[in-house]
Structure formats: structure tokens, C-alpha cells
DRENLO-35972 format. One record per residue (C-alpha): residue in three letters; x, y, z. Coordinates in steps of 0.001 Angstrom, whole numbers, padded with zeros to 6 digits, always signed. Layout:
# DRENLO-35972
ALAXYZ ...
END
This chain:
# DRENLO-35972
UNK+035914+038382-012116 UNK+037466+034759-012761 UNK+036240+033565-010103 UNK+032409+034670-010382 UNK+033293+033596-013544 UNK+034821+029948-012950 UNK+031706+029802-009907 UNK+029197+030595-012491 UNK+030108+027609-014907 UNK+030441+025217-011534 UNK+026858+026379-010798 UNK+025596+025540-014582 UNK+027674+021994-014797 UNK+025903+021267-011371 UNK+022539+021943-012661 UNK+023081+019969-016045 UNK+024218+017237-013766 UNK+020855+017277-012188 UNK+018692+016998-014833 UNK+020867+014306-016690 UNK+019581+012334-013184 UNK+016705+009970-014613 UNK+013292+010988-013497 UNK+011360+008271-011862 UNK+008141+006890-012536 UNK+006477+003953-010119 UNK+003250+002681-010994 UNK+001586-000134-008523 UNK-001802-001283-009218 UNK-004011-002996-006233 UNK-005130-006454-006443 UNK-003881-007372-010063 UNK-002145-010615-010415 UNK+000146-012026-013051 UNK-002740-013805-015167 UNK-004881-010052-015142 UNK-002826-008431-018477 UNK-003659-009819-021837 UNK+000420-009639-022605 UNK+000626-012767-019692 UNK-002021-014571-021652 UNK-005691-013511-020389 UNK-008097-013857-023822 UNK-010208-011999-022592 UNK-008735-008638-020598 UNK-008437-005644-022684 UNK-005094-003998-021803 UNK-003283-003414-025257 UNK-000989-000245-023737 UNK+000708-001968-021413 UNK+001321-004505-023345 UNK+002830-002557-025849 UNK+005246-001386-022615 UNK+005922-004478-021889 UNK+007359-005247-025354 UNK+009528-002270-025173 UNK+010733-002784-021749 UNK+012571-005429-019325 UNK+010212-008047-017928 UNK+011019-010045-014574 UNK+009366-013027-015003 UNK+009948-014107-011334 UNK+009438-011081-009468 UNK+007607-011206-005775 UNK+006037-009264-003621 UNK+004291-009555-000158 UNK+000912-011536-000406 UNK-001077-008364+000822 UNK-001202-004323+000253 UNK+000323-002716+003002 UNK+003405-005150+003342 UNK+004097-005154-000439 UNK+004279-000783+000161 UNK+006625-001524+002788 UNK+009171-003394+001697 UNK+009203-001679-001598 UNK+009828+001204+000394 UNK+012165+000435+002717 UNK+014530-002187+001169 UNK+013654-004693+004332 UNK+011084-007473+004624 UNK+007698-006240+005630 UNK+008111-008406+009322 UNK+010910-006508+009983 UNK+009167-002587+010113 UNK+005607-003229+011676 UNK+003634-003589+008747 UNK+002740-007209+007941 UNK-001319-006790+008335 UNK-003608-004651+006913 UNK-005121-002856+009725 UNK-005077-002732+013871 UNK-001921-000953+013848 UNK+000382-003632+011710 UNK+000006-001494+008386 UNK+002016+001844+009979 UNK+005526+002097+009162 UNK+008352+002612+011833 UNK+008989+005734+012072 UNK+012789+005123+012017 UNK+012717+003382+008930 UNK+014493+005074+005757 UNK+012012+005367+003016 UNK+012937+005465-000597 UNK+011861+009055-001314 UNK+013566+010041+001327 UNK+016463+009324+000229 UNK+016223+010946-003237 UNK+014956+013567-001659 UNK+018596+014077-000334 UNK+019734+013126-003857 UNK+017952+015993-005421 UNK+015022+014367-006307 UNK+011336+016597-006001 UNK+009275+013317-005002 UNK+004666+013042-005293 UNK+002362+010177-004405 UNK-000935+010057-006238 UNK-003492+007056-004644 UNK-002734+004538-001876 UNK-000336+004905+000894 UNK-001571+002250+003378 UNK+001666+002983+005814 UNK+000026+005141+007914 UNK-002812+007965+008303 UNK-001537+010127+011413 UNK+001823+012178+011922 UNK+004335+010852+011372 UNK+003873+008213+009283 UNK+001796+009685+006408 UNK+004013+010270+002463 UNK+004462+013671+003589 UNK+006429+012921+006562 UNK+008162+010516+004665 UNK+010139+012471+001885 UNK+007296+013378-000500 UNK+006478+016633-001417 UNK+003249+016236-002975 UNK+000736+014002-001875 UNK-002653+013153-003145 UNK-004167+010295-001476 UNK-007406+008443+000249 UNK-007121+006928+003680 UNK-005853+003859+004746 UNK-005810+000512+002320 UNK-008753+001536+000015 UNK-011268+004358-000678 UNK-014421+003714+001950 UNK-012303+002625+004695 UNK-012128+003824+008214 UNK-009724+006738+007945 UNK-010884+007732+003981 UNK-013129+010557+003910 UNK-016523+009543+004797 UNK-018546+007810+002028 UNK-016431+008020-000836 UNK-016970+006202-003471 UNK-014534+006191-006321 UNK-016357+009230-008012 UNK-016099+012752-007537 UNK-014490+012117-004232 UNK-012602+014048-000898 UNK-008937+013409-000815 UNK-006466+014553+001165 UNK-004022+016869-000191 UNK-000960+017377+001527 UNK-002156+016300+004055 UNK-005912+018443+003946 UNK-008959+017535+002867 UNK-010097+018282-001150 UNK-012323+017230-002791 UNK-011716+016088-006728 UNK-014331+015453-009799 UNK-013934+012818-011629 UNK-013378+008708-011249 UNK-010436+007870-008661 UNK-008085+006477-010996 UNK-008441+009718-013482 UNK-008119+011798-011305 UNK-004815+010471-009684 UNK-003331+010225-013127 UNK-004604+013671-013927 UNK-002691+014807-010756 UNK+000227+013161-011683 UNK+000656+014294-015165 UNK+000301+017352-013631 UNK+002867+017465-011246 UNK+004936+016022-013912 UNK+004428+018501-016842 UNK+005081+021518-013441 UNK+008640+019214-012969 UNK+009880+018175-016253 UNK+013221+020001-015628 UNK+014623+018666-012899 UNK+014425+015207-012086 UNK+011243+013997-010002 UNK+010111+010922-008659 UNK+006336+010021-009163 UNK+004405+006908-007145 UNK+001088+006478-008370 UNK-000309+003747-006576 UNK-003896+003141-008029 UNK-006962+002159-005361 UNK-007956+000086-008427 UNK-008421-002546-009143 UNK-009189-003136-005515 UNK-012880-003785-004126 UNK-015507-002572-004337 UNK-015097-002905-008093 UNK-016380+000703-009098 UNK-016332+001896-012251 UNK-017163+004380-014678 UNK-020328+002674-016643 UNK-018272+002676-020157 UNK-015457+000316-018547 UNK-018339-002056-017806 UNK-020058-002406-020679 UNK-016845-003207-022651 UNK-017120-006179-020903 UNK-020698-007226-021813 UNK-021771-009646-024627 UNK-021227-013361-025521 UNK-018002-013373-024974 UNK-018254-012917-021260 UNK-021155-014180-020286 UNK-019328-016955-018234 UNK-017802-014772-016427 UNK-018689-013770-013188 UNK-020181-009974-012899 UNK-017769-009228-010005 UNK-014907-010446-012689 UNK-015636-008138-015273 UNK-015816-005530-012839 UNK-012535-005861-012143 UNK-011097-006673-015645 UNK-013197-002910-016374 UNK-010611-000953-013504 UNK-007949-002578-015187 UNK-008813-001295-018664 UNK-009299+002165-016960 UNK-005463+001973-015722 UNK-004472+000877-019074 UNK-005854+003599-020721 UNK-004386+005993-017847 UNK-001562+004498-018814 UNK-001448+005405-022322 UNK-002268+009088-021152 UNK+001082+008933-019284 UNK+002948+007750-021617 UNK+001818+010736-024275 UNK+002414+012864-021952 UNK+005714+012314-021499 UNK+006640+012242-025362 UNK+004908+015451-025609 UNK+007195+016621-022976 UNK+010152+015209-024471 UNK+011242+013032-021625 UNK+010246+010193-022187 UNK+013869+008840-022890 UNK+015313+010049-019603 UNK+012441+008119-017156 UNK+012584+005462-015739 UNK+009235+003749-016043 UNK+008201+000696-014316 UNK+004943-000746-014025 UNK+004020-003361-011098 UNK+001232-005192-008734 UNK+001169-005037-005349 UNK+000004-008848-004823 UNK-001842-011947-006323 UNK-005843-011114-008368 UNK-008404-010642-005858 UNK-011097-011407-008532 UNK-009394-012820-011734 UNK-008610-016122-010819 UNK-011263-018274-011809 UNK-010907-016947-015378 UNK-006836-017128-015966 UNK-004215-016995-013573 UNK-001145-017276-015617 UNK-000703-020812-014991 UNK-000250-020015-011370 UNK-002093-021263-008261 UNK-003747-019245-005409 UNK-004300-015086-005377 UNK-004431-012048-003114 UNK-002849-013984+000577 UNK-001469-016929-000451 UNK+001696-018304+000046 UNK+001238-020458-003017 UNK+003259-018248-005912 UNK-000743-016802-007363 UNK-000408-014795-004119 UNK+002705-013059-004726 UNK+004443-013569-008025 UNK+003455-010872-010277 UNK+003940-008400-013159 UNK+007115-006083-013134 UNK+008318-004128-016107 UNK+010630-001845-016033 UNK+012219+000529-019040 UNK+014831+003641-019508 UNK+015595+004399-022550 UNK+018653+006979-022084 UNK+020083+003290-019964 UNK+019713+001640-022310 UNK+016875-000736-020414 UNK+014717-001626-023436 UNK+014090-004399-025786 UNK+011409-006611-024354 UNK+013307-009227-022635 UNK+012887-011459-020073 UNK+014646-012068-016931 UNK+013722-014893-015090 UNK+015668-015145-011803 UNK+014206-015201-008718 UNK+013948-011293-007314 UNK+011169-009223-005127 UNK+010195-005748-003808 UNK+012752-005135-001604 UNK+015442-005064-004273 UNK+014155-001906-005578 UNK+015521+000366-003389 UNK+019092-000868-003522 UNK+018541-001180-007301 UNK+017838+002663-007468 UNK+020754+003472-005251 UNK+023400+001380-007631 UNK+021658+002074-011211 UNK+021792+006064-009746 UNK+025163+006029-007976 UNK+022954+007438-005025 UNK+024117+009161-001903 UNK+022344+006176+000808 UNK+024450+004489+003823 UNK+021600+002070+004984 UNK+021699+002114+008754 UNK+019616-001471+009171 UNK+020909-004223+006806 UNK+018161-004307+003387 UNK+016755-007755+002285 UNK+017020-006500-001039 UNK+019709-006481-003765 UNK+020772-004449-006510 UNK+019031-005668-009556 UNK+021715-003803-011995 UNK+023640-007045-013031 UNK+020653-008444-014361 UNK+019604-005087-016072 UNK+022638-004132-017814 UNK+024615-007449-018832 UNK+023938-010274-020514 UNK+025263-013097-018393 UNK+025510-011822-015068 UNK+026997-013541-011918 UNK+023784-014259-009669 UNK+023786-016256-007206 UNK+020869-018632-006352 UNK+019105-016628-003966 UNK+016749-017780-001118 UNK+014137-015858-000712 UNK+011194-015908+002118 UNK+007490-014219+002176 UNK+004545-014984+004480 UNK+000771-013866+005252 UNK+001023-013067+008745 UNK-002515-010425+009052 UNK-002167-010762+012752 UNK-001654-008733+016148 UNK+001266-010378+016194 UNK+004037-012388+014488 UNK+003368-016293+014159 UNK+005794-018625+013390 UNK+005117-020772+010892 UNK+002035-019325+009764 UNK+001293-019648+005595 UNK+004566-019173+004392 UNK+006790-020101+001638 UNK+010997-020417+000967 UNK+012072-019937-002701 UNK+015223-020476-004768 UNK+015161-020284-008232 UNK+014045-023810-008914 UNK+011873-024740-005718 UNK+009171-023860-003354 UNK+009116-024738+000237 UNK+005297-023626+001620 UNK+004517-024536+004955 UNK+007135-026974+005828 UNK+005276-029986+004461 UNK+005235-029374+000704 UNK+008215-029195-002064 UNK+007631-027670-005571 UNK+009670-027795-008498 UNK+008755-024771-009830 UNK+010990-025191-013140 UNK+008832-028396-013788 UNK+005627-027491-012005 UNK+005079-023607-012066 UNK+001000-024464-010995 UNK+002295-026302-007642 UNK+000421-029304-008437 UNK+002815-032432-007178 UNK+004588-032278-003777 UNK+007737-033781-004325 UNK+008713-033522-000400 UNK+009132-037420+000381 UNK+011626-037738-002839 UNK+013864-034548-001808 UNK+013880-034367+002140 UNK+017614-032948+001520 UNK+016127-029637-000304 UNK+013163-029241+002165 UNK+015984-029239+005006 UNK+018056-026711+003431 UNK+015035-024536+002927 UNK+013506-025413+006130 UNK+017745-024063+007777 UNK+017159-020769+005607 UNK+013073-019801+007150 UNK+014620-020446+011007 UNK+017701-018210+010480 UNK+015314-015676+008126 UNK+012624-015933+011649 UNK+015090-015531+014169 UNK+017084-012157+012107 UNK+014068-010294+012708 UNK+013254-011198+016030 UNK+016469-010010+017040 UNK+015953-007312+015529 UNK+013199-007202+018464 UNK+010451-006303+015886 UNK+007432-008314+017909 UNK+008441-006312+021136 UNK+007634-002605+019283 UNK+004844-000193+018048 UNK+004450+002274+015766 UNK+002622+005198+018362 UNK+000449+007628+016748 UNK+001931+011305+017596 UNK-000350+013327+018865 UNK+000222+017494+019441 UNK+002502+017960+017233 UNK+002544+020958+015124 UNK+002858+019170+012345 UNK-000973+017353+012991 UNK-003231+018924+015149 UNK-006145+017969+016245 UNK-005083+014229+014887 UNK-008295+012239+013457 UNK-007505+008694+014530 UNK-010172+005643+013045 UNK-010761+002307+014790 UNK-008700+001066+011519 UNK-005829+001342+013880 UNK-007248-000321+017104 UNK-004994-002856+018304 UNK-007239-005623+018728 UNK-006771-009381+019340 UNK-008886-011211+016368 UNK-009796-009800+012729 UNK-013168-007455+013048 UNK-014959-005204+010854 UNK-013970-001751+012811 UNK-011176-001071+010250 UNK-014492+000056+008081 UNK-016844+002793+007602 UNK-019460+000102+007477 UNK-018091-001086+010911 UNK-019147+002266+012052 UNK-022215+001872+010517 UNK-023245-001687+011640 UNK-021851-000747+014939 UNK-019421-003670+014978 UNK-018135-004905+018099 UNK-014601-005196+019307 UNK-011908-003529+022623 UNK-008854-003006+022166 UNK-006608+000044+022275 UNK-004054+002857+020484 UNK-000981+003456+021021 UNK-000463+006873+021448 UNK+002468+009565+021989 UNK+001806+012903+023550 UNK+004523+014931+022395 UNK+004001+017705+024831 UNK+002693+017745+027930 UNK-000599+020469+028266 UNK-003984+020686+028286 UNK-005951+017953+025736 UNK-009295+017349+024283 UNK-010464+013893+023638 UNK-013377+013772+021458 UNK-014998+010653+020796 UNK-017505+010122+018187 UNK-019164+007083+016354 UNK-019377+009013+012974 UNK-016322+011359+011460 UNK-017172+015095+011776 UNK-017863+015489+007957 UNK-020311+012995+008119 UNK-022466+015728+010732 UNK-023949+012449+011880 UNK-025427+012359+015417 UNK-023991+009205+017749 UNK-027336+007036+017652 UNK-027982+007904+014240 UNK-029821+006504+011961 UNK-030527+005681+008534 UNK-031597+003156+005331 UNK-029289+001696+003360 UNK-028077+003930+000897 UNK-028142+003150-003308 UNK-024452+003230-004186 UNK-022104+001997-007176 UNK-020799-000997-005167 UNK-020290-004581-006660 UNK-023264-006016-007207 UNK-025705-005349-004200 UNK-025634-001408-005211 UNK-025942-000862-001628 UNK-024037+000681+001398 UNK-025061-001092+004625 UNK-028250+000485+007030 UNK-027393+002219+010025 UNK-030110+000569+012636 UNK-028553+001004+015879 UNK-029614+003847+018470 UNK-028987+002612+021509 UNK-025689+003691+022632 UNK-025994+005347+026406 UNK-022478+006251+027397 UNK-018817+006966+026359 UNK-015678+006461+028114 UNK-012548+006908+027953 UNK-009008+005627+029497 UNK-005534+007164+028804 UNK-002282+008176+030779 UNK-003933+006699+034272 UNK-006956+009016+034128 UNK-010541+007609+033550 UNK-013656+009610+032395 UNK-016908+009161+031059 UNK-019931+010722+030330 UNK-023709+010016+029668 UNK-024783+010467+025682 UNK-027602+012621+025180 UNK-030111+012176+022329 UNK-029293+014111+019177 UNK-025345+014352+020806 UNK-022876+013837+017731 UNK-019443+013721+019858 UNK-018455+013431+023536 UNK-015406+015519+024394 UNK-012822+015473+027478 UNK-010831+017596+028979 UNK-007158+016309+030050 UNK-003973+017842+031018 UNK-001615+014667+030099 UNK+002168+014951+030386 UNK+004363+014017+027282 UNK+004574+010515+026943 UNK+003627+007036+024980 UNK+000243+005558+026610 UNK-002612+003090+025413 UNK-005859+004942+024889 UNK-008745+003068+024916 UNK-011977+004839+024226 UNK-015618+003328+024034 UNK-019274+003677+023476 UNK-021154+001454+025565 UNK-024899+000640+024169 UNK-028380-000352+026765 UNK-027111-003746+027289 UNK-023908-002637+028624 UNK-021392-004301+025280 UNK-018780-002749+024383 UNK-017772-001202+020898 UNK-014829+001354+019963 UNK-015277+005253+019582 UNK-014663+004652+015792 UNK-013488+008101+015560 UNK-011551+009740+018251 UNK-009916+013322+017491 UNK-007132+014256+020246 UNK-006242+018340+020306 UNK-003806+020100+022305 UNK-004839+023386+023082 
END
């Protein structure tokens, strides 16, 4: 009886442990840049909530992030730089995630955490590199790097939209951003007892610049009439998200745990439309090395930690610390296998004159095939900026990189210049440029898989990676890289439209009214003159005429298991080339 007895108060101590965990609560916004919050100085952006947050919380003045969307996910994920784990482009198979990377939900997962992802992913649309493979239990999302992309359900729009849910396709009413928040606070209020971790990661305010009419118009009037109309747009998404963000923030006073959360509030790189009105003093946005491309917001505050007050910390940190940061604020069970870029941010949270060394610190913009040396980059300490090789910064003295000081300090420019060819050379020992994330296909965990031309490895930058690329019948070859996890009997289907579309190959139709940016129009489908498909994988070749009205052409293959390039085309009258935009692989 003791000893049900002694078990019984082991079991309750364990479980008050749990909950005395923090919960976690990430929020990453697309395309905002330091100058797009009123609390960094914009006059005329209307986002009075998170200001307020920022007042109450810790501010890192001279926090970084990749100069892009899908490599700012991955670091922040993973702890490593974005070179190092196959994601430092956007599309053509650099924005998927190795697989044997360790992502932060994963491991609270195995610290007890119940972990959901409201928005953008962007690691990753197939098995097994989607949120739900990697250690989240909930998932709302759209496809790839934005909603209307190649692997988002076809034609959404930002309203009332098709998402997938754990990993199958729902629709939702309501304006994107609403309804991830509304998704969130739900899984929230469902968790409040036992400590969660919740990523929303807003599409907004990312182009097209949709939004509901009300966000517009609070941005009509004198006041703004020299600002452009794309601009205001954008400045509209972000009121939206601050508003959201109020919403959250009841929410979790109502439930009473607001004390206990951890709530930080970030950008995922530079403005992609604010910077011709106020960029916080900073030069360049959204893919530049120059610090408007990567330096951004980052607030973070936990009451119960005591991480309050509204200060500022301005040393010189980035993405990739926030993994290690979790795993030392947390005392978290995590043995990293690959060596992290980041580093444990507690010092600077929790004392007041902490020992921190001058760090050096490296991003790029690579949005290639494949890894360039050299190519737009930039070396930071605390008190310079090395970008490019050929021009020094003060950035203590001249924060808007105006005056190259490079002749006058050629000792500095070599020390940074040392740091980038030891940083270049870690991660190509690491053998990164020699590896590829393959889609798996015939799995049980995915199957049929739905794979988009988004992915295509190709050699130069083309429009495939969107629905309107499907549309406009953009050109480009290239390939997949593709596992067949079992051996058997396959179908290959290749189509030119996604099956909810019900849209024959040869297709056509006028463009279509739409609430996009300022042309209110989604591109005209004109071409009908695609003859044949074909199809290359695992040494066997196939093809087949298209017949008029024909929506997909399918193949049958028995294909051992295995990683192979697929290539799979639809050839037109005149004998070019362009990608199956849409091929969906089945094992029967």
C-alpha cells in the first residue's frame, strides 16, 4: 500500500514538473523588416500591440537572420547555418531540409513538449520533410514559400482558402492570417495544461499583398498618399498580424498562462515592400547582404523567468542561437550530433553584464543550384561589416553602410576575410554541395506523393516554382530526385494542372479577376498546343501521345527500391520542352 502510495505521489510530482515547463510561443512574420513596426520608428505603420510587447519584453537590437524565407526556417530550426542542411534557395530543391537534421520540435517533443505549426513551412512539401515528419503534431499549413505557389492548393488566394491539415487537404473560411491565429488559439486553449510549443509562421506580409478591404482603407487619406499602393498593402497585412496579435495575447490571460509562456515575436528577413518609406536607418531589404536584408525585429518575454522589462540587448546574435538557447534556458534533454552555429543566448537574458565574447558571425544569399563562393555575402562582429570582400563598415559609427572604410583598416578586412574561408571550407567538409534531399516516394506515410515543378532541380532561376508557371506554360528541364522506398509496381502520372484544378492538359482560359496587388488579375492560360508527354526514371523511358480534352498521362512501372532522377515532360507542336508541373507517383 506504501508503495502504490509513494508511486502515486512520484506520478503527481512528475506531472507538476511538466506543466511548471514554460509553454512556447514562436511567431515569424514573412517579409517584415526592422523599419516595418511603428515601435522601430515607422510614422506611419499602425502596429500599437506589438509595440506594447515590445515594451514589456527583451529586445535584441542586433539580431540576424538569413536574407531569404526558407533559409531563415532552417537555421532557426536546426541550430546550423542554412548552407550547411540543403536549404539556402527558395525553390528547385534547395528549400527541403535534410532529412537527418534534428529539428527543434523534435526535440521537445522528446522533452514532453505537444508541438503545432499554423502558416508557412517552406522546408519541404513531400514525406519526409513536411512539420509532421518533423516533430509536430499539429499542422496547419499552405504549400511551399507562399499561398499560390506550385505545391499550395490550386488558386488560393489568401481568403477562404484549402490548407493542408495534417498533412490532408481542408479547406478554411476566413482571411489566411485569421484563420492561422484562430487555429492556433485553438490548439492552445485544447493544451493549456501541459506545456506546448506553438510556431505560427504568418504567409503575410509576403506578396501578393492581399488583404481584407478594412486593412486597406486604414491606409487611405492624405497622410499616405505618397506612398506607393503596393506599400500600404503591405503596411495593411502587418496591421492584420498586429491585431492577431493582440487576440493572442487575450487569449492567453484569459487562460491564465500568460506568465508561464514564453513569447517571442520575429521576421524572417529584410521588408520586401517597406523600404522606400522607412527602413530603420538601415540599407538594403529582402536578399541583401547589406544589414536591411537580414537584421531584424526579435522580442522575446517570460514572465515566470523573469524575461521582462523592455530592454535592449545589443550584441551581435542570429537564428541559429535559438535552439541552443531553448535547450540551456529549459535544461533540455538534446546531445547535438552535428556541431550548431548557434549559441545559448541565456547570459545575455538573465544577467546584467554577461561575459560575451565578440562573435563573428557569417550570412549569404546564395538562391542557386548550387553553392558559390563568394557570392553576396557579409562577415560581422559586433562593430564591423565585411560584405563582399571589398567593403568595410563600421557599423557602431555607420549603421546605414554609407562609407567604406576598407583602404584605412586592411588589418580588420583580413581578419574577417580568415573567418568567411574557414566558415566556407567547415561546410564543405561537411560535404554539403555533394548531397540531396530525395523526395520519398511509397511510403506509407505519403501515398500517392503530389510532387510540383517547385522542386525541379534546374540550372538558372525560372518561373516553374509557380502556379502561374503552369499557367503561362513556362519553360525549363531539369529533374527530381527521387527515392523509391520499395520496390513494386508504380504509376507515374503526369499532368500540367493539379487534380483539384479538373483542368484538361491544353486548357484554356482568360485571365481571371482576383485580389492580387494592383493588376487584380491572375495570368491567362493561352497555350494548347502540347502533343506529347514523357517520362525518364530508374533506366526506363516512356511516352505517350496527348489526346484532346486528356487532363493527365499515366505510366505504368515496376521500379526497384532505390534513389533515381526523374525527369518528366510535356513537349508542345514545335517540339520545346517544359516540365510535367505536376507529377503524382503511386505504388500500388
Amino acid at each position: 500500500m506504501l508503495a502504490l502510495f509513494a508511486l502515486f505521489l512520484n506520478l503527481q510530482q512528475s506531472n507538476a514538473q511538466e506543466k511548471e515547463k514554460p509553454n512556447i510561443i514562436l511567431i515569424i512574420t514573412d517579409d517584415q523588416g526592422m523599419g516595418d513596426l511603428a515601435v522601430t520608428g515607422n510614422q506611419f505603420i499602425k502596429t500599437p500591440n506589438i509595440d506594447k510587447f515590445s515594451k514589456s519584453a527583451i529586445n535584441f537590437t542586433n539580431y540576424h537572420v538569413s536574407t531569404t524565407c526558407a533559409p531563415t526556417r532552417a537555421s532557426l530550426m536546426t541550430g546550423r547555418h542554412c548552407n550547411r542542411v540543403n536549404v539556402y534557395h527558395t525553390i528547385a530543391g534547395r528549400s527541403i531540409l535534410f532529412e537527418d537534421e534534428v529539428t527543434l520540435p523534435q526535440v521537445l517533443a522528446q522533452n514532453g513538449y505537444t508541438n503545432a505549426m499554423y502558416g508557412k513551412w517552406h522546408l519541404g512539401d513531400n514525406y519526409p520533410y513536411r512539420p509532421e515528419d518533423r516533430g509536430f503534431h499539429e499542422v496547419v499549413r499552405h504549400g511551399a514559400g507562399g499561398i499560390g505557389q506550385g505545391p499550395d492548393y490550386w488558386m488560393n488566394d489568401y481568403f477562404s482558402d484549402t490548407y493542408f491539415h495534417n498533412g490532408k487537404e481542408q479547406p478554411y473560411n476566413g482571411y489566411c492570417t485569421d484563420v492561422f491565429f484562430d487555429e492556433a488559439l485553438d490548439f492552445i486553449k485544447k493544451n493549456k495544461d501541459q506545456p506546448f510549443f506553438c510556431y505560427i509562421a504568418t504567409n503575410a506580409p509576403h506578396a501578393p499583398y492581399n488583404l481584407p478591404q478594412e486593412y486597406l482603407e486604414m491606409y487611405e487619406g492624405k497622410k499616405y498618399e505618397h506612398i506607393h499602393p503596393r506599400c500600404r498593402r503591405f503596411y495593411g497585412m502587418i496591421t492584420n498580424i498586429d491585431d492577431n496579435f493582440k487576440r493572442l495575447e487575450d487569449k492567453l490571460k484569459e487562460l491564465d498562462i500568460d506568465d508561464n509562456t514564453i513569447l517571442i515575436f520575429t521576421t524572417d528577413n529584410g521588408t520586401s515592400a517597406g523600404r522606400k518609406v522607412f527602413n530603420a536607418g538601415l540599407k538594403g531589404g529582402k536578399g541583401s547582404q547589406f544589414d536591411g536584408g537580414h537584421r531584424v525585429p526579435f522580442m522575446i518575454r517570460w514572465p515566470n523567468g523573469e524575461l521582462t522589462g523592455g530592454k535592449n540587448v545589443d550584441r551581435l546574435v542570429a537564428h541559429y542561437d535559438l535552439l541552443p538557447t531553448f535547450v540551456d534556458l529549459l535544461d533540455l534533454d538534446f546531445n547535438p550530433v552535428k556541431p550548431l552555429d548557434g549559441k545559448s543566448l541565456k547570459p545575455l537574458l538573465t544577467q546584467d553584464n554577461p561575459k560575451w565574447e565578440n562573435r563573428i558571425l557569417y550570412i549569404d544569399t546564395q538562391r542557386e543550384q548550387n553553392l558559390i563562393k563568394y557570392k553576396k555575402y557579409a562577415v560581422m562582429d559586433d562593430h564591423w561589416r565585411l560584405v563582399d570582400g571589398d567593403k568595410l563598415y563600421n557599423i557602431t559609427e555607420d549603421k546605414g553602410q554609407e562609407n567604406n572604410i576598407i583602404e584605412q583598416h586592411p588589418e580588420v578586412a583580413s581578419r574577417l576575410s580568415e573567418g568567411y574561408e574557414r566558415w566556407w571550407q567547415s561546410f564543405i567538409d561537411e560535404g554539403v554541395d555533394e548531397r540531396y534531399a530525395y523526395i520519398k516516394v511509397g511510403s506509407k506515410y505519403e501515398n500517392p506523393s503530389k510532387i510540383s515543378s517547385h522542386d525541379l532541380l534546374i540550372g538558372a532561376y525560372r518561373g516553374v516554382w509557380h502556379q502561374n508557371g503552369a499557367i503561362e506554360a513556362e519553360q525549363a528541364s531539369g529533374n527530381w530526385k527521387i527515392e523509391f522506398v520499395e520496390g513494386g509496381d508504380y504509376t507515374i502520372t503526369l499532368r500540367r494542372f493539379p487534380r483539384e484544378s479538373k483542368l484538361a492538359i491544353n486548357a484554356t482560359f482568360p485571365a481571371q479577376e482576383k485580389r492580387i496587388e494592383l493588376d487584380k488579375t491572375a495570368p491567362a492560360s493561352v497555350k494548347d498546343d502540347f502533343t506529347e508527354a514523357r517520362m525518364y526514371v530508374a533506366g526506363i523511358t516512356k511516352s505517350e501521345k496527348i489526346a484532346e480534352g486528356q487532363k493527365e498521362v499515366t505510366f505504368k512501372c515496376k521500379i526497384p527500391a532505390g534513389k533515381y532522377d526523374l525527369e518528366a515532360e510535356l513537349i508542345d507542336n514545335l517540339g520545346r520542352v517544359h516540365p510535367a508541373y505536376y507529377v503524382y507517383i503511386e505504388r500500388l
